[in-house]
PDB file with SEQRES, HELIX, SHEET and CRYST1 records, atoms N, CA, C and O in Angstrom:
SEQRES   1 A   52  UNK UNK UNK UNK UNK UNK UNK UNK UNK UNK UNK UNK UNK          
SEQRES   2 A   52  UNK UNK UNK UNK UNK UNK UNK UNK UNK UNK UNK UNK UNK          
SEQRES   3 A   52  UNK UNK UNK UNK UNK UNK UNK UNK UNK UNK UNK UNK UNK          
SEQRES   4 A   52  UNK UNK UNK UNK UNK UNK UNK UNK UNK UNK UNK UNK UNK          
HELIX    1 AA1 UNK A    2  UNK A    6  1                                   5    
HELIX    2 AA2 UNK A   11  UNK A   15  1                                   5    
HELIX    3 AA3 UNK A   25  UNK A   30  1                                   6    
HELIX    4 AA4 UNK A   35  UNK A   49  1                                  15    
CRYST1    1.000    1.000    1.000  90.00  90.00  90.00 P 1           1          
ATOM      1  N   UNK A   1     113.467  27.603 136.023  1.00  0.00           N  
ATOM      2  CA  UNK A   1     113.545  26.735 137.175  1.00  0.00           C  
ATOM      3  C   UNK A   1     112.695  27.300 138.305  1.00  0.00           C  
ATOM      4  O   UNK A   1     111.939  26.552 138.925  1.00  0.00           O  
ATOM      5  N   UNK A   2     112.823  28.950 138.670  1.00  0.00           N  
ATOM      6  CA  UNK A   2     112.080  29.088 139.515  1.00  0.00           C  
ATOM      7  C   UNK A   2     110.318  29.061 139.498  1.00  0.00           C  
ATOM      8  O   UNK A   2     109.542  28.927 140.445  1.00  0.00           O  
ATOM      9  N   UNK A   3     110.051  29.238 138.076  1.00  0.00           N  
ATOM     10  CA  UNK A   3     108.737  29.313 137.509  1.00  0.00           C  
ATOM     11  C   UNK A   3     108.032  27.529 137.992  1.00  0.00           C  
ATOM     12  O   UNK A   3     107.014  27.366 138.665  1.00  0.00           O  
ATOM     13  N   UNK A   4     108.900  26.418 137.430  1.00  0.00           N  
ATOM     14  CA  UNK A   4     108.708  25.571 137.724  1.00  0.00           C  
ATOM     15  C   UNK A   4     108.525  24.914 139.502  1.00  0.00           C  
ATOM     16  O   UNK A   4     107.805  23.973 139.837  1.00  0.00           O  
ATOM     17  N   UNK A   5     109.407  25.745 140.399  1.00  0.00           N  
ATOM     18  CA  UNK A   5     109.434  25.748 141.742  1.00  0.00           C  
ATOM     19  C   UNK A   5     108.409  25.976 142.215  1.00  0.00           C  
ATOM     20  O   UNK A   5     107.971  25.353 143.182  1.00  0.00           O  
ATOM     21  N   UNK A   6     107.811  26.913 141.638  1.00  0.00           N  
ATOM     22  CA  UNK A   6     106.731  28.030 141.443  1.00  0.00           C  
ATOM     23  C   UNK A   6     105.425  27.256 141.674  1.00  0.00           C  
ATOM     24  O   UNK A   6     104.649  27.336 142.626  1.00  0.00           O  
ATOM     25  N   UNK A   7     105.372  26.528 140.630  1.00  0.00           N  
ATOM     26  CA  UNK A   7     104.336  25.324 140.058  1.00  0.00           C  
ATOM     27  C   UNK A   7     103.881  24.457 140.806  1.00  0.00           C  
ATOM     28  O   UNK A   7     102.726  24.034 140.747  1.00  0.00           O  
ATOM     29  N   UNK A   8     105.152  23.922 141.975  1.00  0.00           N  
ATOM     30  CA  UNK A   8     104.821  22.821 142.972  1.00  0.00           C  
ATOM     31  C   UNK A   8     105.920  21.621 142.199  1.00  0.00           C  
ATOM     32  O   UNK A   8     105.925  20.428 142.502  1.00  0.00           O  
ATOM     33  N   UNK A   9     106.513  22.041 141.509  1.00  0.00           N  
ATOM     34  CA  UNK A   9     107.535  21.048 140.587  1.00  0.00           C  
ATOM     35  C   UNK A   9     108.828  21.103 142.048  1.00  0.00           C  
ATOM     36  O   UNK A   9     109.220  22.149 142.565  1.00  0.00           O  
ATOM     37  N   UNK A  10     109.172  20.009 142.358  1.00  0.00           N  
ATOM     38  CA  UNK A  10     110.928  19.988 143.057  1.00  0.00           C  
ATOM     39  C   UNK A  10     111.946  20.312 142.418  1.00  0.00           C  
ATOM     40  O   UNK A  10     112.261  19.786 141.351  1.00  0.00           O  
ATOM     41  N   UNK A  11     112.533  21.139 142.939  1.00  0.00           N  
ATOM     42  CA  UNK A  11     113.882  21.607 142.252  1.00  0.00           C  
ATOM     43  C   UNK A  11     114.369  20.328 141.883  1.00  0.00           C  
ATOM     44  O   UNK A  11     114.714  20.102 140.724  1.00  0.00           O  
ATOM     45  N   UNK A  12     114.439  19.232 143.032  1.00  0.00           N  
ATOM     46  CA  UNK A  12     115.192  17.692 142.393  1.00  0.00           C  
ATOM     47  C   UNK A  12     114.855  16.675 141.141  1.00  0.00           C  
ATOM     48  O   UNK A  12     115.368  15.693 140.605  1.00  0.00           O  
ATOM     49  N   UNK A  13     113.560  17.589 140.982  1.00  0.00           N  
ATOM     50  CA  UNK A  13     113.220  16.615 139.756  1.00  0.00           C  
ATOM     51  C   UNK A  13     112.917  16.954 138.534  1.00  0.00           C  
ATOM     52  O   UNK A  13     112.586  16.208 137.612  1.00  0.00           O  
ATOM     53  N   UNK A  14     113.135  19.069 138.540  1.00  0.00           N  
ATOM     54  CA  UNK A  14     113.231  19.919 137.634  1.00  0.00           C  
ATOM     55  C   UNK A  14     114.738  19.466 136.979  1.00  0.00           C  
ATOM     56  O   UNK A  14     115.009  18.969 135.886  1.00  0.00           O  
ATOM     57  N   UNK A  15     115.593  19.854 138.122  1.00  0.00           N  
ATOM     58  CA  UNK A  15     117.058  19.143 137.595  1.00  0.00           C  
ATOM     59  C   UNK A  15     117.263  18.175 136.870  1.00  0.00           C  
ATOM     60  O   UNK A  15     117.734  18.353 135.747  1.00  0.00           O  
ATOM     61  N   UNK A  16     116.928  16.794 137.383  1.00  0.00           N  
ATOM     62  CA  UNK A  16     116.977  15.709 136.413  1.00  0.00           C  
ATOM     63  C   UNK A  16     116.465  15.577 135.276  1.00  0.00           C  
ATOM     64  O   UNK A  16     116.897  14.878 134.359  1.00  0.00           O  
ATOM     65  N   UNK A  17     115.198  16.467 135.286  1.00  0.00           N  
ATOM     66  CA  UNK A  17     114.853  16.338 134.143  1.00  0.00           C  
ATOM     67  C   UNK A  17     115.420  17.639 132.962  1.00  0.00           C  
ATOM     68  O   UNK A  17     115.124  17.716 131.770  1.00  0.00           O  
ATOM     69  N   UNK A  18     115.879  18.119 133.377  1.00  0.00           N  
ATOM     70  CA  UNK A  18     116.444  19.380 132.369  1.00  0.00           C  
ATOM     71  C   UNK A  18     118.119  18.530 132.300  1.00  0.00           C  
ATOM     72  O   UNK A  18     119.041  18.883 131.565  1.00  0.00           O  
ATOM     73  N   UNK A  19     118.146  17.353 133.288  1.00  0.00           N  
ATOM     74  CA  UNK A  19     119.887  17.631 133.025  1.00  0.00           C  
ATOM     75  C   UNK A  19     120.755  18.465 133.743  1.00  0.00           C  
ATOM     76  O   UNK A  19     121.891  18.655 133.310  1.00  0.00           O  
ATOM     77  N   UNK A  20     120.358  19.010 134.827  1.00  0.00           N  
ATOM     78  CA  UNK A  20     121.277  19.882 135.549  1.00  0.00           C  
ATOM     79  C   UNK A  20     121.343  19.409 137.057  1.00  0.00           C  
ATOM     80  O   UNK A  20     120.662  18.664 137.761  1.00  0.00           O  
ATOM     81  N   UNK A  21     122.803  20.405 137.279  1.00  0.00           N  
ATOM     82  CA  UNK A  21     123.002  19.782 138.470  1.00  0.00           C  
ATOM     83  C   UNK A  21     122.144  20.881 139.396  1.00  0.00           C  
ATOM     84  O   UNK A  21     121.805  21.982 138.962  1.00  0.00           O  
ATOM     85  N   UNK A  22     121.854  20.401 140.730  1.00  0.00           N  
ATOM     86  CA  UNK A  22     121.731  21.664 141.573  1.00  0.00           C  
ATOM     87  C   UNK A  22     121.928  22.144 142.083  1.00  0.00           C  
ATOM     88  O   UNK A  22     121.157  22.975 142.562  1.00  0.00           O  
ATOM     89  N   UNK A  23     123.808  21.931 142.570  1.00  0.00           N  
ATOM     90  CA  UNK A  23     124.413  22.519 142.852  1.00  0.00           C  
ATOM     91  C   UNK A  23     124.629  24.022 142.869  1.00  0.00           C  
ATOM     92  O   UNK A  23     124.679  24.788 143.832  1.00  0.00           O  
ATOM     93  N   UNK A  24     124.811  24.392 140.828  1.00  0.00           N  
ATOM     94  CA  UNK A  24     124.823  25.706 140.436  1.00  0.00           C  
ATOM     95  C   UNK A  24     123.834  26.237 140.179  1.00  0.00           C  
ATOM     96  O   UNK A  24     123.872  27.380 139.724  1.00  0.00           O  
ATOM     97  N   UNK A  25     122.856  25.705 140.348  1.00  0.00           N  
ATOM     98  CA  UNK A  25     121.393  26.597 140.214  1.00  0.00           C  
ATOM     99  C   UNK A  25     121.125  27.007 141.671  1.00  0.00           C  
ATOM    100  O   UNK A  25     120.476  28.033 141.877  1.00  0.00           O  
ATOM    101  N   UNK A  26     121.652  26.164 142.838  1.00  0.00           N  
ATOM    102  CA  UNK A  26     121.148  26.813 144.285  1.00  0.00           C  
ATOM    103  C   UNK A  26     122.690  28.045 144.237  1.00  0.00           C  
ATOM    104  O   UNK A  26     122.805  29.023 144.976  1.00  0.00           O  
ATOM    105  N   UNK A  27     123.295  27.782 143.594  1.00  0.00           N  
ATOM    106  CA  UNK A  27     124.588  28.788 143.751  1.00  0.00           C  
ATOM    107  C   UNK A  27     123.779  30.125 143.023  1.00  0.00           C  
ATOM    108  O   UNK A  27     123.483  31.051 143.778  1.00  0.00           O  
ATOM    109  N   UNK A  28     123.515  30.208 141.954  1.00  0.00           N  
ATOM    110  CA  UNK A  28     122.780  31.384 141.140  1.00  0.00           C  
ATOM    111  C   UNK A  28     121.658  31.749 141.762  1.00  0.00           C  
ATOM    112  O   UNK A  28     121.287  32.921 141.820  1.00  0.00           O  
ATOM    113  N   UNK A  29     120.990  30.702 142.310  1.00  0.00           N  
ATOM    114  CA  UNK A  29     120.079  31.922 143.642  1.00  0.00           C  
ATOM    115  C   UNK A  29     120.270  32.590 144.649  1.00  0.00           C  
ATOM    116  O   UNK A  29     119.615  33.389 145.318  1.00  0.00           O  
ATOM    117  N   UNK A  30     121.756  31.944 144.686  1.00  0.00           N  
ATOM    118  CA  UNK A  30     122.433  33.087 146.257  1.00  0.00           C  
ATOM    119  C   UNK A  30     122.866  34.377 145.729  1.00  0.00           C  
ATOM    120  O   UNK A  30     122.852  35.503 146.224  1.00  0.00           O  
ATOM    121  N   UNK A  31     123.281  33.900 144.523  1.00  0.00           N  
ATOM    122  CA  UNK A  31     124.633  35.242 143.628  1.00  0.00           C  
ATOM    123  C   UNK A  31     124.235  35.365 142.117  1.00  0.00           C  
ATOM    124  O   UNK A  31     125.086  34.991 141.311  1.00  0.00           O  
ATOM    125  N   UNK A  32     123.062  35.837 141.643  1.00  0.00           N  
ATOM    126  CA  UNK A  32     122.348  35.628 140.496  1.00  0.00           C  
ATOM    127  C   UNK A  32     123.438  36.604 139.780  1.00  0.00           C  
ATOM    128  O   UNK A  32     124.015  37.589 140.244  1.00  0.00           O  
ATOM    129  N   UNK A  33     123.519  36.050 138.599  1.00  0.00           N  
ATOM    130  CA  UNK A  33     124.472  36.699 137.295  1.00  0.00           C  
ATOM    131  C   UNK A  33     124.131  37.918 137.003  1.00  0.00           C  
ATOM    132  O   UNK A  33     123.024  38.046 137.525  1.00  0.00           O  
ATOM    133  N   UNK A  34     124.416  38.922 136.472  1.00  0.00           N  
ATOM    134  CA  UNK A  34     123.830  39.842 136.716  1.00  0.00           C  
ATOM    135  C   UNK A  34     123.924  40.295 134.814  1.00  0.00           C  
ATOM    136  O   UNK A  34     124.560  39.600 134.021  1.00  0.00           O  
ATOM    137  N   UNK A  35     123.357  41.227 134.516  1.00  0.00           N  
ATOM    138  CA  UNK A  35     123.121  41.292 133.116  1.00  0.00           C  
ATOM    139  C   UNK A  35     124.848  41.658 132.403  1.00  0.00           C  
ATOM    140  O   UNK A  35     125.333  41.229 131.356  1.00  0.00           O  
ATOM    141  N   UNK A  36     125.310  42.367 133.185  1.00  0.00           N  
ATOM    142  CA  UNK A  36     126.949  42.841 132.873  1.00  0.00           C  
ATOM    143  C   UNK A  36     127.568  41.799 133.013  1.00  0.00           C  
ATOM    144  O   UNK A  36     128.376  41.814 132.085  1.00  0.00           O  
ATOM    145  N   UNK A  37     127.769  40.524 133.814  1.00  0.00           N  
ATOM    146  CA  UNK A  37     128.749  39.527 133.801  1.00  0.00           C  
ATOM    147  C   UNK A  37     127.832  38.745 132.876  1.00  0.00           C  
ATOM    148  O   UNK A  37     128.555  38.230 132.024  1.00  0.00           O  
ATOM    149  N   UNK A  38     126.561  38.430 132.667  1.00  0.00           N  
ATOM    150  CA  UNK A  38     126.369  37.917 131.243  1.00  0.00           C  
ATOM    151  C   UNK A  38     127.098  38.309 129.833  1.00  0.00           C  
ATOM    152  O   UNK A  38     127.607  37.495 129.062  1.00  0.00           O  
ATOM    153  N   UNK A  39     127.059  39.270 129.714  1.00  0.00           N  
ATOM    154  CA  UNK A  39     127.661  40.449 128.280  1.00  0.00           C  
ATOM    155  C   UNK A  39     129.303  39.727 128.146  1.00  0.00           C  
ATOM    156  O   UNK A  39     129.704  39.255 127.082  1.00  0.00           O  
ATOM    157  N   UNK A  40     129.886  39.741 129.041  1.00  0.00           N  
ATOM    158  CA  UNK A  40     131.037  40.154 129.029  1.00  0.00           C  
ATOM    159  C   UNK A  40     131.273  38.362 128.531  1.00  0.00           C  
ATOM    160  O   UNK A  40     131.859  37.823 127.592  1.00  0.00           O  
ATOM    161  N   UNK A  41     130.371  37.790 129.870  1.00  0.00           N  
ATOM    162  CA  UNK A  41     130.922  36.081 128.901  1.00  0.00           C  
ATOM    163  C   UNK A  41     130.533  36.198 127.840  1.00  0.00           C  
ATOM    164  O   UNK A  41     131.359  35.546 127.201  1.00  0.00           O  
ATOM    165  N   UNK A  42     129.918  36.534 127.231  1.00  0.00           N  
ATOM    166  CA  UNK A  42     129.625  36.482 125.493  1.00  0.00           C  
ATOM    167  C   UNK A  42     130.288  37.082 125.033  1.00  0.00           C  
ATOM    168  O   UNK A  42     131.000  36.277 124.433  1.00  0.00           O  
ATOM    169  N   UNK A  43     130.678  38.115 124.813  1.00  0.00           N  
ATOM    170  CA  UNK A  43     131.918  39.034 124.247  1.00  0.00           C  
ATOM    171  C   UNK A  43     133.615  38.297 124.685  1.00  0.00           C  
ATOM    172  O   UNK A  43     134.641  38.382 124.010  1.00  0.00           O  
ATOM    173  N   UNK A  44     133.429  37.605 126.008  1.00  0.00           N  
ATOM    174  CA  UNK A  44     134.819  36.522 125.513  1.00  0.00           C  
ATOM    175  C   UNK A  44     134.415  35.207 125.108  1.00  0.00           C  
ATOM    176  O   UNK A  44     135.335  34.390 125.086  1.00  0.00           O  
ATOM    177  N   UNK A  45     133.393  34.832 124.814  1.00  0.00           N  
ATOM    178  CA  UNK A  45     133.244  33.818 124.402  1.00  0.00           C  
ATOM    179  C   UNK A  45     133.104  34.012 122.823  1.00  0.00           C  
ATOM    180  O   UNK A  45     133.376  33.000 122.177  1.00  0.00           O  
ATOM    181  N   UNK A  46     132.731  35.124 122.101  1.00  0.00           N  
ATOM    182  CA  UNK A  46     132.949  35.871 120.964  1.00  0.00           C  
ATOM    183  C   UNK A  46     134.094  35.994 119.930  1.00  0.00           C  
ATOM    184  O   UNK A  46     134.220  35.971 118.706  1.00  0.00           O  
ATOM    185  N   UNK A  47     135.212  36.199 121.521  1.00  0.00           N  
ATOM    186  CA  UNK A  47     136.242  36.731 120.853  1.00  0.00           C  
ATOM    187  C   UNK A  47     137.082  35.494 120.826  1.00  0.00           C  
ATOM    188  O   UNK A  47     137.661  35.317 119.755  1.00  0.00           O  
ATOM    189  N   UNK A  48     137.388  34.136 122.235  1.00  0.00           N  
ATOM    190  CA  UNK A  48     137.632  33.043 121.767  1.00  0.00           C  
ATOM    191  C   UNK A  48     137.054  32.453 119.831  1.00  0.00           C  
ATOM    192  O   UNK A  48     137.772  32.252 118.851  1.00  0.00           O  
ATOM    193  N   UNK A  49     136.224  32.394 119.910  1.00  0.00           N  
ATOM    194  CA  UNK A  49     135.729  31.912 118.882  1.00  0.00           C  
ATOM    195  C   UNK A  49     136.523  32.429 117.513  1.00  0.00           C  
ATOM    196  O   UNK A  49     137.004  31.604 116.735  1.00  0.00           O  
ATOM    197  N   UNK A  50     136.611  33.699 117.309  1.00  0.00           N  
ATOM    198  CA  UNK A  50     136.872  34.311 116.249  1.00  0.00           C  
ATOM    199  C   UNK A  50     138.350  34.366 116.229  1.00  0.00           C  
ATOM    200  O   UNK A  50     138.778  35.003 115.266  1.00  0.00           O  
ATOM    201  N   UNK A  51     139.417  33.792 117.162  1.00  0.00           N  
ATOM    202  CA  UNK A  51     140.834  33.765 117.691  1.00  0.00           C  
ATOM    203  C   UNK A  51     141.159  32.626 116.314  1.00  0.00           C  
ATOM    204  O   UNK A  51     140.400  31.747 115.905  1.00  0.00           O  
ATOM    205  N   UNK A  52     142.423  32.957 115.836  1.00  0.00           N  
ATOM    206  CA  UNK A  52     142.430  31.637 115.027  1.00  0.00           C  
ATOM    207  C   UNK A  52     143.156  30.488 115.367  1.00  0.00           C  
ATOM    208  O   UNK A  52     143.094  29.485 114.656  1.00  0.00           O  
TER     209      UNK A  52                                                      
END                                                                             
């Protein structure tokens, strides 16, 4: 998204066209995810999965 921002593309019309809102993409540029709260959703999203 930012690559595309980048480009001269509008965030408003990057969104629509990917399907997203931009709400949480202007939220993840204030408070970007960080590589450790990535991990960890995958490892519970892992362990949901494998729950029977």
């Amino acid at each position: 998204m930012k690559e595309l921002a980048g480009d001269g593309v509008p965030v408003t019309v990057a969104c629509r066209v990917l399907k997203l809102a931009r709400q949480p993409y202007y939220r993840w540029l204030d408070q970007p995810v960080t590589d450790a709260m990535l991990e960890a959703g995958v490892s519970r999203e892992r362990a949901v999965r494998r729950a029977p």
